[in-house]
C-alpha positions, -999 to +999 in steps of 0.1 A: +000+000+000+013+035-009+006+070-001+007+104-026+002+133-015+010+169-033+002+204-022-018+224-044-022+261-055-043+284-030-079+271-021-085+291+009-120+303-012-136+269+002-134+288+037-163+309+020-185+279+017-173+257+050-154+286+077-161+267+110-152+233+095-119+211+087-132+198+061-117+175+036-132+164-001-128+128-007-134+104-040-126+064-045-121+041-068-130+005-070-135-022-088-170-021-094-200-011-082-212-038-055-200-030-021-205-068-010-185-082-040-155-059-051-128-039-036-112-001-031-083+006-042-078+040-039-092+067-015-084+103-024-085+134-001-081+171-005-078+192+028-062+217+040-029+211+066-031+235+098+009+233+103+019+235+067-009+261+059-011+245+027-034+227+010-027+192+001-041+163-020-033+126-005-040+095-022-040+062-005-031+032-033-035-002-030-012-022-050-035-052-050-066-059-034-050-077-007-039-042+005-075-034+011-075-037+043-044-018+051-056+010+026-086+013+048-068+011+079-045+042+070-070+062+060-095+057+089-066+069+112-062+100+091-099+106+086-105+112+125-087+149+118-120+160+104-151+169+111-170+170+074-167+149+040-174+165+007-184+141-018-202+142-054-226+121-052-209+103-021-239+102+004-252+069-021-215+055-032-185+063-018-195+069+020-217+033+024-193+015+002-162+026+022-183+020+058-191-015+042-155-022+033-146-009+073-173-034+086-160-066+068-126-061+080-135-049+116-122-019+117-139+007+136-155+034+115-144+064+123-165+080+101-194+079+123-187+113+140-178+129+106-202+149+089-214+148+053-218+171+026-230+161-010-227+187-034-250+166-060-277+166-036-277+203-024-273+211-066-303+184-072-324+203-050-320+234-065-325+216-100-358+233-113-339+268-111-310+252-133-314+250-169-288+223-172-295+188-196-283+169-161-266+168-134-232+148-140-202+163-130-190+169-161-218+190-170-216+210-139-181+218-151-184+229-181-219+257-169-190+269-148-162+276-172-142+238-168-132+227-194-109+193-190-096+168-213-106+139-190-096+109-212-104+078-191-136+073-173-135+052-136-145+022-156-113+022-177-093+025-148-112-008-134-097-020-166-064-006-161-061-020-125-068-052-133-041-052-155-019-031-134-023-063-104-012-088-130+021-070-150+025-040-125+027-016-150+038+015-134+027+040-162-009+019-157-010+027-122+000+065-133-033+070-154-053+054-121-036+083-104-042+111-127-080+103-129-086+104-095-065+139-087-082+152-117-118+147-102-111+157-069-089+185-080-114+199-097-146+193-075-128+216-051-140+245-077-174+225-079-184+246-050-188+277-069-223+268-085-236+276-050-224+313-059-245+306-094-279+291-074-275+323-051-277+347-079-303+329-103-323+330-067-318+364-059-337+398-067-326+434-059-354+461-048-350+494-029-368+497+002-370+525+021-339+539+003-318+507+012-306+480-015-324+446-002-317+412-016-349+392-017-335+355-022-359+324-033-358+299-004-379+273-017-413+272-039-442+246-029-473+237-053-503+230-039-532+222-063-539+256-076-512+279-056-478+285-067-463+295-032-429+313-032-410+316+003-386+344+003-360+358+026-343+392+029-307+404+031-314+421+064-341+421+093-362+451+099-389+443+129-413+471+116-421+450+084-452+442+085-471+440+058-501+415+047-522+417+016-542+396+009-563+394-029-587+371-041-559+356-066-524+365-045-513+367-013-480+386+003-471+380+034-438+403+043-425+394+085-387+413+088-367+393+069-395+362+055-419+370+023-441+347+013-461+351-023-489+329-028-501+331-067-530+312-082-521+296-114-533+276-141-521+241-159-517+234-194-496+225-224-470+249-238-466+225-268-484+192-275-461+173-253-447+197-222-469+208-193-470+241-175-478+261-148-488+299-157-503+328-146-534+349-157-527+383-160-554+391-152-550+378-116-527+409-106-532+445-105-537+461-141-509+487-131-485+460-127-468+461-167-455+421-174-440+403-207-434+369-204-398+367-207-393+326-218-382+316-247-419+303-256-448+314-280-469+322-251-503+344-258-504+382-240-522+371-214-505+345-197-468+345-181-454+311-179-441+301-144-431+269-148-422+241-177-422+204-170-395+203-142-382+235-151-391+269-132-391+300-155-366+318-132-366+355-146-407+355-149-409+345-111-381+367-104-400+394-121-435+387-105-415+393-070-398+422-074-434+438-093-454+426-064-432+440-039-424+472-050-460+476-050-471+466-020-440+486-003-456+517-018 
């Protein structure tokens, strides 16, 4: 069993994202995808080293799958130093498999006191506001400007390890390396599509002469009611307003707004569903344009297609509501 470890160039932006947290991101690489039935051979961490005030990128390498166990026990020591995981996607592969592996060599997990944090989750979440084909990593990459030649997938390097146990080919064991530093290198800078939800959530209005970000928490559909749950940049107690229509509701409480719209279903072309609203429904001096990229008539302003919100039409109904309700 071997250990790699390199420093790398100045990540210190993660403290942005995870301040009160040693945190470390991990990845692995085995050889397959049943827990029960096949083997890691390579755990990867990034983290950042207190002493050195560096950060670092450590790879633990099995030479064979017999060195399971001792890859496992090396990095269990080393994992107690932190207090949060960051994984792609690890809260469903990497975390059980590796607690599997742990249990069938009885070695005690010390995992169990370490927190998790899976960056496909929190972006699956926020997926309606994302106008991305899906969610693999690679994709995510390349809406944020990463572009990488990545020229061997973790199922060649299944391939190449196999074949690295049998001739020990060292250049073999080089690509392994290379495609595991590569995706955890780079899923360091994953973390900036948090900074890309924010700002597709997020609407500027002036009130009371003061610039106030209005961020989208969450939206909930209920039958006919498109409820959006807002909250504010900073808390003023003396907010208090409720208005209530027969076709919208705002609820404004310091820093939570809550919009309830009633809307409409239909189809936006013979085969996609959608959520709209009537015109109609809001005060005539509010001036809207449906601004999606559909054929939509006058009337209507389209809120939602198949799993996909319309982010600037919402974002638009907010700030109109509130600036008139403020007045």
């Amino acid at each position: 069993m071997e250990i790699y470890e390199d420093s790398l160039v100045n990540k210190n932006f993660i403290f942005d994202y995870f301040d009160k947290n040693r945190a470390c991101f991990l990845d692995i690489e085995t050889t397959g995808l049943s827990r029960k039935y096949n083997h890691i051979y390579l755990i990867g961490l990034v983290y950042f080293n207190i002493q050195q005030n560096k950060w670092y990128l450590k790879q633990f390498f099995a030479n064979n799958i017999k060195e399971e166990k001792d890859l496992l026990k090396e990095f269990n020591s080393f994992i107690k130093n932190f207090n949060l995981i960051i994984t792609y996607n690890g809260d469903s592969f990497d975390l059980p498999f590796i607690k599997y592996r742990l249990e069938k060599f009885n070695i005690n997990n010390n995992m169990i006191n370490v927190e998790s944090f899976d960056i496909y989750r929190k972006i699956r979440a926020n997926s309606a506001f994302l106008n991305f084909k899906n969610l693999r990593l690679k994709t995510i990459e390349e809406n944020l400007g990463i572009y990488r030649e990545d020229e061997y997938s973790g199922k060649d390097c299944i391939n190449f390890y196999h074949q690295y146990m049998n001739r020990e080919d060292n250049i073999l064991k080089e690509k392994i390396l290379k495609h595991n530093y590569d995706d955890l290198y780079y899923l360091v800078d994953i973390l900036k599509i948090f900074d890309v939800i924010k700002n597709i959530k997020t609407i500027f209005i002036n009130y009371n002469g003061k610039n106030l970000n209005v961020c989208i928490e969450d939206i909930i559909i209920v039958g006919d009611v498109f409820k959006i749950i807002c909250n504010t940049s900073s808390i003023d107690e003396e907010i208090n307003i409720i208005y209530y229509q027969d076709t919208y509701n705002i609820n404004w409480q310091s820093e939570s707004i809550i919009i309830d719209l009633e809307i409409k279903e239909g189809f936006i072309t013979p085969t996609k569903k959608a959520l709209f609203l009537d015109k109609a429904n809001l005060p005539s001096n509010i001036q809207l344009t449906d601004l999606s990229q559909y054929m939509v008539p006058d009337d209507i302003i389209l809120l939602k297609v198949e799993n996909k919100y319309i982010v600037e039409n919402i974002k638009n109904i907010i700030q109109k509501l509130l600036n008139k309700v403020k007045e």
